[in-house]
C-alpha positions in Angstrom: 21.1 -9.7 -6.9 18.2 -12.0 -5.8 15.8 -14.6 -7.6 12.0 -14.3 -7.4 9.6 -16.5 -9.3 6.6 -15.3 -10.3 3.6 -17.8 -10.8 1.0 -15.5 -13.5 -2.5 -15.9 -12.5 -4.4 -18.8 -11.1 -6.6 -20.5 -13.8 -4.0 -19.7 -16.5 -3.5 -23.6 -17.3 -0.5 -24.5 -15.0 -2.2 -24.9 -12.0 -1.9 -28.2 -11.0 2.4 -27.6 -11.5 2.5 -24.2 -9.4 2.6 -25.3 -5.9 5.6 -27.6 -7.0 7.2 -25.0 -8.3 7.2 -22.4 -5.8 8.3 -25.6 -3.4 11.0 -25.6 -5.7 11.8 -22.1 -5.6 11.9 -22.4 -2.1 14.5 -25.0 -2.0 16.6 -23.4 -4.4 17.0 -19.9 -2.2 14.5 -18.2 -4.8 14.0 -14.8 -2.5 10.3 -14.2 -3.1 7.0 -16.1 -4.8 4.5 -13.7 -6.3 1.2 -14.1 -7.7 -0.9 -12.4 -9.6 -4.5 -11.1 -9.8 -6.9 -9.3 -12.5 -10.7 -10.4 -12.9 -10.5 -14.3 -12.2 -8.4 -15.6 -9.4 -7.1 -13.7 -6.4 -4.0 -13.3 -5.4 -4.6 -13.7 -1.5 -6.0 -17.3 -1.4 -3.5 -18.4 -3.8 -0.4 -17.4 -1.4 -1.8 -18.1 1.6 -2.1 -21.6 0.1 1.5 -21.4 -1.3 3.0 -19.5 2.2 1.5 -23.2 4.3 3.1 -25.2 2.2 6.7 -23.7 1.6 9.3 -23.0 4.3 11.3 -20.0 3.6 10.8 -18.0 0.6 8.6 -14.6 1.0 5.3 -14.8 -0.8 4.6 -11.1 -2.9 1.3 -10.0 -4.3 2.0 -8.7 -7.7 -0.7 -7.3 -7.9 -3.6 -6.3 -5.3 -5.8 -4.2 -7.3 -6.1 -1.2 -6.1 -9.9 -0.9 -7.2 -10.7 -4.3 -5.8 -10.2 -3.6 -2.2 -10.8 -0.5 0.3 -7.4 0.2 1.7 -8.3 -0.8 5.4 -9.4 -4.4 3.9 -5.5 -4.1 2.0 -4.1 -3.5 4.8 -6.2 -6.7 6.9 -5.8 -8.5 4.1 -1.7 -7.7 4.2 -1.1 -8.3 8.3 -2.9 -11.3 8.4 -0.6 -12.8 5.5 2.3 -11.9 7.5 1.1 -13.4 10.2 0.3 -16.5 9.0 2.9 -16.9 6.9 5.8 -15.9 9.6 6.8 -12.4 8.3 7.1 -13.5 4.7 4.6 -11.4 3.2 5.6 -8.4 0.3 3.0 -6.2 -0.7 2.4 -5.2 -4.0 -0.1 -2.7 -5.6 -1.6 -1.7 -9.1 -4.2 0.7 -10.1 -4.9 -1.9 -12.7 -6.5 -0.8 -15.9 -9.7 1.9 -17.1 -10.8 -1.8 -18.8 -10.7 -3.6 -15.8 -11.4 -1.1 -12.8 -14.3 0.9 -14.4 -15.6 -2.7 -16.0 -15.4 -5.6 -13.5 -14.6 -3.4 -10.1 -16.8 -0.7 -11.1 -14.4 2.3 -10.0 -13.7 4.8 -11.6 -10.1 5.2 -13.8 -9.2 9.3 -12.7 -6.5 10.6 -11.0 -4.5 7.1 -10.6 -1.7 8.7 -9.4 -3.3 10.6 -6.5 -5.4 7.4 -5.9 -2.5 5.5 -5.3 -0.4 8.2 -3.1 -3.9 7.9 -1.1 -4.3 4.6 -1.1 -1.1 4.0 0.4 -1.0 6.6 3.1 -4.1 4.7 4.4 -2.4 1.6 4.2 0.6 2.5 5.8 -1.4 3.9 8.5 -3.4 1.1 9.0 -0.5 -1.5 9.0 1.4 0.1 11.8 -1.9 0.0 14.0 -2.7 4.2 14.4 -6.2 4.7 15.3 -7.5 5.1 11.2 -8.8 8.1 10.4 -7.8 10.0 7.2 -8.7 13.2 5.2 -8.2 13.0 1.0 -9.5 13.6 -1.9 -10.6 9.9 -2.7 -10.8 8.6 0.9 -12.3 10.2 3.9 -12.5 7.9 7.2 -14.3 7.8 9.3 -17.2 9.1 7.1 -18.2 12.4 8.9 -21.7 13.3 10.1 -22.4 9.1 11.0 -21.5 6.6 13.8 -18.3 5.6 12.3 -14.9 6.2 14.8 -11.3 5.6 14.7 -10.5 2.2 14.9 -7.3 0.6 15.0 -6.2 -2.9 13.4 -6.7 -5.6 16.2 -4.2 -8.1 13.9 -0.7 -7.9 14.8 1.6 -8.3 11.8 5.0 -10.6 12.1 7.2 -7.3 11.8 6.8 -3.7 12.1 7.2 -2.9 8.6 5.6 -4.6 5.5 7.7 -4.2 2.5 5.4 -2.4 -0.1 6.1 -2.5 -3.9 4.2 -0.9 -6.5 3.6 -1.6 -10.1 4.9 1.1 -12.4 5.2 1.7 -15.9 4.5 5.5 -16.9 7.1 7.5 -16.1 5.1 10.1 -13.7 4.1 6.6 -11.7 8.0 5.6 -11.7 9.0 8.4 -9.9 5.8 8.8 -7.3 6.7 5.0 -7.0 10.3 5.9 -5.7 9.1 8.5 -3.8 6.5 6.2 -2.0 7.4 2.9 -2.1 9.8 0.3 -0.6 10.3 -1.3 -4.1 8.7 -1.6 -7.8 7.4 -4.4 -9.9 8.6 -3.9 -13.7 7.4 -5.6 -16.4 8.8 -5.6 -20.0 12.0 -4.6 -18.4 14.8 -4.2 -21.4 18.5 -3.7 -19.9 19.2 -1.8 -22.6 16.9 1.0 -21.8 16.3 0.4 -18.0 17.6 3.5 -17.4 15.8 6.1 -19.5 12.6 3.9 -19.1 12.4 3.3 -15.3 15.6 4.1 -13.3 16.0 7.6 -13.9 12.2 8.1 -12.8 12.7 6.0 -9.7 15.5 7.3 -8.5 14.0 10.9 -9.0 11.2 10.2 -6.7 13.7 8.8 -4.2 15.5 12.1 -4.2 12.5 13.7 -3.7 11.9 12.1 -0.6 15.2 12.8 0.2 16.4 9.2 0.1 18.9 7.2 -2.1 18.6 3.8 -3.9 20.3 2.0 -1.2 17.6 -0.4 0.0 14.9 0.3 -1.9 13.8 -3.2 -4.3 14.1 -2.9 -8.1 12.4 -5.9 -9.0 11.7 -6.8 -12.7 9.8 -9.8 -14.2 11.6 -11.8 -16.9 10.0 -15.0 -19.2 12.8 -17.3 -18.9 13.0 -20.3 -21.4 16.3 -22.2 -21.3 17.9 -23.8 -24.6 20.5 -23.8 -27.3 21.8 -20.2 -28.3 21.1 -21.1 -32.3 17.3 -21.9 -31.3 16.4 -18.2 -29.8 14.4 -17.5 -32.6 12.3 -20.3 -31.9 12.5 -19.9 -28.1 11.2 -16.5 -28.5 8.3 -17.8 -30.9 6.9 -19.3 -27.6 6.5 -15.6 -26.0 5.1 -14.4 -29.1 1.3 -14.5 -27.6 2.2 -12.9 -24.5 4.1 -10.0 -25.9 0.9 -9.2 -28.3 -1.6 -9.4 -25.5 0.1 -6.6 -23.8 1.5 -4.5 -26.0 -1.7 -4.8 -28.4 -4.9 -5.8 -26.6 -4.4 -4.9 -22.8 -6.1 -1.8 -22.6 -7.8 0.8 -24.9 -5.9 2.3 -27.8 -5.6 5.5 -26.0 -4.5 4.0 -22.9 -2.3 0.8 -23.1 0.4 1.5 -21.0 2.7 -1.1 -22.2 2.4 -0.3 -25.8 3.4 3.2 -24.4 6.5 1.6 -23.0 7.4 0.2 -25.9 7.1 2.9 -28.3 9.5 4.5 -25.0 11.8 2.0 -26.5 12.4 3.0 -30.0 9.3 0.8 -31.3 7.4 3.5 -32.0 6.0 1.9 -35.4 5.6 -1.6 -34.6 4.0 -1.2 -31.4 0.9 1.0 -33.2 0.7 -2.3 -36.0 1.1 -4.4 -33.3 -2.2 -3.4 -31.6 -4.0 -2.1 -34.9 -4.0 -5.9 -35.8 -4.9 -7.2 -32.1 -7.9 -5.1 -31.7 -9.4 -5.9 -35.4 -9.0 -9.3 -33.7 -6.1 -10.7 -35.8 -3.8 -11.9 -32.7 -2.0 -14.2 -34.9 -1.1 -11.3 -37.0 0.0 -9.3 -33.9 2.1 -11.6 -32.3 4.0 -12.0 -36.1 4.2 -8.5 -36.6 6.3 -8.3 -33.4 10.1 -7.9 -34.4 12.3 -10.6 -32.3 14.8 -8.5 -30.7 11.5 -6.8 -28.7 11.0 -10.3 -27.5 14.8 -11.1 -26.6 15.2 -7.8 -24.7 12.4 -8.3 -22.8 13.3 -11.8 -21.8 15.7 -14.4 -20.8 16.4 -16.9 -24.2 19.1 -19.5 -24.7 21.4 -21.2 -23.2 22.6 -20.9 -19.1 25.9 -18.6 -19.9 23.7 -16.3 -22.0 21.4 -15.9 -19.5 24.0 -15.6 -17.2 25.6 -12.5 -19.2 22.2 -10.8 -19.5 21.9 -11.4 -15.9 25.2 -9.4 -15.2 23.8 -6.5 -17.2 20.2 -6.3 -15.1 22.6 -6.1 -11.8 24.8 -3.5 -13.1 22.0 -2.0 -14.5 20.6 -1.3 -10.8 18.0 -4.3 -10.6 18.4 -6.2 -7.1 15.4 -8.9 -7.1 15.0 -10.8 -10.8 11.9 -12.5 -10.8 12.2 -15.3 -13.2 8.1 -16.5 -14.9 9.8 -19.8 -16.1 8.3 -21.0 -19.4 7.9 -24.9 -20.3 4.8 -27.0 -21.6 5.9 -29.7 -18.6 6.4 -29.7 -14.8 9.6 -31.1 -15.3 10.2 -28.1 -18.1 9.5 -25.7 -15.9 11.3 -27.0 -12.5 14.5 -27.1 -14.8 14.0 -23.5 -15.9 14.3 -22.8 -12.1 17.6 -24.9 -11.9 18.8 -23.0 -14.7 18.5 -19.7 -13.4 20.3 -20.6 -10.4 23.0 -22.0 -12.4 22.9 -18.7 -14.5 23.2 -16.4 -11.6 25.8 -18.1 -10.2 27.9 -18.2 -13.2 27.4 -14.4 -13.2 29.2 -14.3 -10.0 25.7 -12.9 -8.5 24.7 -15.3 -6.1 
């Protein structure tokens, strides 16, 4: 199993610390650096910035919004990255949110599964330099009756094929991802119920492709904050905001995705009080009403051997790429969080 870190999005305070830590990263063997993007920064400039100044470690989008880009500028936007940064470059994609793409991209939310089979198709085609034309639903190119004609990408990326990932949650977007995809970002990812929540769906879509799970990148996100086993409670505390933010206020009550997930694991009750009290705009309240263990299977707390024993469990689980989002009010917190989860996957006898 493999070590990614995964630097949030630009503008989220921690700016200033994030090219040192991906240096970091990079020193350590940390596989991949992703960043992240919703309606403030974007995730290109901030790894093409990260890919000049780091040496070997692949730099991931996590996500490009679907709704933010045509899929010929993705796919530009995706070869010139691997270019630049010497065939480092993982693609990830998202359909994002209804908040989010009907209200700052202006697209419409409908038929996000078709959209992304679409989107990807185009992509796909564009990356490996076929003259572009496509017939769908959503895209049609060139656009008929109009001076438009095939063209064909005049960038040549590093390598023939561009790993692509693809954020899932929903079970019907688990298995279209495995059918799809070359890997898929996870988020909220509890061991104990990785395999009725995600697994099962993923590997379903790689049978129906007629492929097995042999290659293809299970790659979770994990909060890591390193510390004494008797101060989990308190360690977990820290993710208390983040955890309410998602599973209460990131999207509408109809259609938050992740409190879906966690009702998917057995939290059926808290995750409705959870978000009653974030959208009546008591976030304190949320992030109290939130019951620990939630927080503790959905991160990594304590000390470097319990890490390391929750790390065993994600590899037998079927995860092969752990991307670490290392917690710490200082640089020095955070670059030790790093160290840590080295140290931790090589106690596991993972490294």
């Amino acid at each position: 199993m493999r070590l990614g870190i995964n630097l949030g999005y630009w503008g989220a305070g921690m700016d200033s610390d994030n090219l040192a830590v991906a240096q970091e990263a990079d020193r350590l063997g940390y596989s991949v650096c992703w960043a992240a993007e919703a309606y403030g920064s974007d995730a290109a400039t901030v790894l093409s910035w990260v890919a000049a100044q780091t040496e070997r470690i692949d730099v991931g989008s996590a996500i490009f919004q679907i709704p933010a880009r045509t899929p010929a500028m993705t796919a530009m936007t995706a070869a010139t990255l691997d270019s630049l940064s010497g065939g480092r470059f993982r693609l990830g994609l998202g359909v994002s949110g209804p908040q989010v793409s009907e209200g700052w991209y202006g697209v419409k939310f409908d038929k996000p599964l078709a959209r992304t089979r679409e989107y990807v198709e185009i992509v796909r085609k564009a990356m490996a330099r076929e003259r572009l034309s496509y017939e769908g639903a959503h895209w049609t190119l060139p656009l008929p009756g109009g001076p438009g004609k095939p063209l064909k990408l005049t960038v040549h990326p590093q390598r023939e094929h561009i790993p692509l990932y693809i954020a899932a949650i929903g079970p019907k977007n688990l298995t279209q991802t495995g059918e799809i995809a070359d890997g898929a970002l996870l988020i909220f990812p509890s061991v104990e119920h990785l395999e009725e929540t995600a697994l099962s769906h993923l590997r379903a879509g790689r049978e129906k492709a007629g492929r097995t799970m042999d290659g293809f990148d299970v790659c979770p996100t994990l909060p890591l904050a390193v510390g004494a086993d008797k101060d989990v409670s308190a360690l977990a505390d820290m993710f208390r905001p983040y955890t309410a933010l998602y599973v209460g206020g990131m999207g509408s009550p109809k259609q938050n995705f992740y409190n879906q997930l966690a009702q998917r694991m057995g939290y059926e009750k808290e995750a409705a009080e959870i978000q009653e009290k974030y959208l009546a705009g008591d976030k304190d309240g949320a992030a109290a009403s939130i019951p620990e263990r939630l927080i503790d299977q959905t991160t990594l707390l304590g000390s470097v051997e319990r890490i390391a024993e929750r790390m065993q469990g994600y590899a037998a689980a079927g995860v092969t790429t752990l991307t670490l989002a290392p917690a710490g009010f200082t640089l020095e917190d955070r670059l030790a969080s790093l160290r840590a989860g080295t140290e931790a996957l090589e106690r596991a006898g993972l490294a």
